[in-house]
N, C-alpha and C positions, 0 to 999 in steps of 0.2 A: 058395339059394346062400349060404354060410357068406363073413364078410368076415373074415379076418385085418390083424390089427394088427400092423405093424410097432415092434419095439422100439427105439427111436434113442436110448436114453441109455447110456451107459456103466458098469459097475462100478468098485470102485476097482481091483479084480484084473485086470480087464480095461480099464482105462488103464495101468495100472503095466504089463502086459503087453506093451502098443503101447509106450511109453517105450524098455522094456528094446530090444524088437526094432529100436527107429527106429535107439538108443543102438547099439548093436551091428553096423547097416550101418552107419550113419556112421564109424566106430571101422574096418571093414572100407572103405571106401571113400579114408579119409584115410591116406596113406603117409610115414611120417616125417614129420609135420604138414603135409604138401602136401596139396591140396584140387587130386584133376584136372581142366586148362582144356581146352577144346577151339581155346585160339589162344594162337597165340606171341607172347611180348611181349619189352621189350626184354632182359632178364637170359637169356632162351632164346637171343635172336639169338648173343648174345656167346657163351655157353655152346657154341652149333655153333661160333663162329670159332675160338674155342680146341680147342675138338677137331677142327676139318680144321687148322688147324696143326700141333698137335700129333703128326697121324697121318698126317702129307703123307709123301709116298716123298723120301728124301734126297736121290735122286739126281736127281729132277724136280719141284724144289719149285714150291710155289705163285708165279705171275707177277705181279710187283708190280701188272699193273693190274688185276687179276682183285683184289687184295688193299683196293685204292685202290677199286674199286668195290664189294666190299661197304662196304669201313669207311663211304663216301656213302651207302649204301643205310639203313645204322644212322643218320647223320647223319638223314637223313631222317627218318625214322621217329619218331626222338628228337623233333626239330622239331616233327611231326606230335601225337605225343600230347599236348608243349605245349600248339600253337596248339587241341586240340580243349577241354584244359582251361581256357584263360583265353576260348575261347567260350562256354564252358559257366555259367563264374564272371559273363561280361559279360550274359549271358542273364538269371540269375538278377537281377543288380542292375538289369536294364530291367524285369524283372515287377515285383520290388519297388518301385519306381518307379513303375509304370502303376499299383499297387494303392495307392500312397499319394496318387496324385494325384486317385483318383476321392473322397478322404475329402472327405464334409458334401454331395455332391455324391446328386441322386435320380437310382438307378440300376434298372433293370428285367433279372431275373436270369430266365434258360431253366432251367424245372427239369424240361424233358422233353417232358410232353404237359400242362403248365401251366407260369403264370410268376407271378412274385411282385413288386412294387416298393416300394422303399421310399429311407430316407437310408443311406449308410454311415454305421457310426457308428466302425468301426477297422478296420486291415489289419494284417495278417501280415507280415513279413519274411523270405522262406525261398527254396527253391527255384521249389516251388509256391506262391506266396502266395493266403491268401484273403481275403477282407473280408465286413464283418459287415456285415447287415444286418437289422431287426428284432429283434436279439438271437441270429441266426444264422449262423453261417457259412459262406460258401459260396466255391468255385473262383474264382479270375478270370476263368477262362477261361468261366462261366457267364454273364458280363455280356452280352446281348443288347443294350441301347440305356445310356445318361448323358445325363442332364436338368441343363441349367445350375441356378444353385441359386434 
């Protein structure tokens, strides 16, 4: 039985190739530099208000509370995205925090189906923060136990 190899490296004809084609649906994909979502956000909402206004029957317009209820609905929303962004923002500065307080401190890290211990010796400040240990770095969310020092 004969084994065939497969070839998994690229030419440069055939990278430049894939580029061009990526280059070209995305070019086909983007319409007047919009990039299509699959959810309405707030500039969309507004965008319907003003076009059922705009296109309401003269004779039967739109009812102030029908009008007073969307504008609350956008209220909300607005609110909403806020409050998800300053969780988001408050989130990050507890990680950051949880990852500065384990420095100088021995910590025992999960790396799967083994684990490693040692001192932190820095942490990250980010979204995700990580801390070093042994000269590596790894997740916080990796910390399995904190050994007082």
């Amino acid at each position: 039985m004969e084994t065939t190899m497969l070839n998994t490296t690229m030419s440069s004809a055939e990278k430049f190739a894939v580029d061009n084609a990526v280059n070209n649906y995305n070019k086909q994909v983007n319409v007047n530099g919009r990039v299509p979502s699959q959810q309405l956000g707030k500039d969309d909402f507004l965008k319907l208000l003003i076009t059922q206004l705009s296109n309401q029957d003269p004779t039967s317009p739109m009812e102030d509370t029908q009008f007073i209820a969307q504008m609350a609905q956008f209220s909300s929303l607005e609110q909403m995205k806020n409050m998800n962004e300053s969780f988001n923002k408050m989130s990050a500065m507890i990680n950051s925090s949880q990852a500065a307080s384990v420095l100088g401190h021995n910590v025992e890290i999960d790396l799967g189906d083994t684990t490693t211990s040692g001192m932190v010796e820095a942490s990250t400040m980010s979204d995700n923060p990580q801390v070093m240990v042994n000269g590596v770095y790894y997740d916080l969310n990796r910390i399995k136990a904190v050994y007082g020092n």
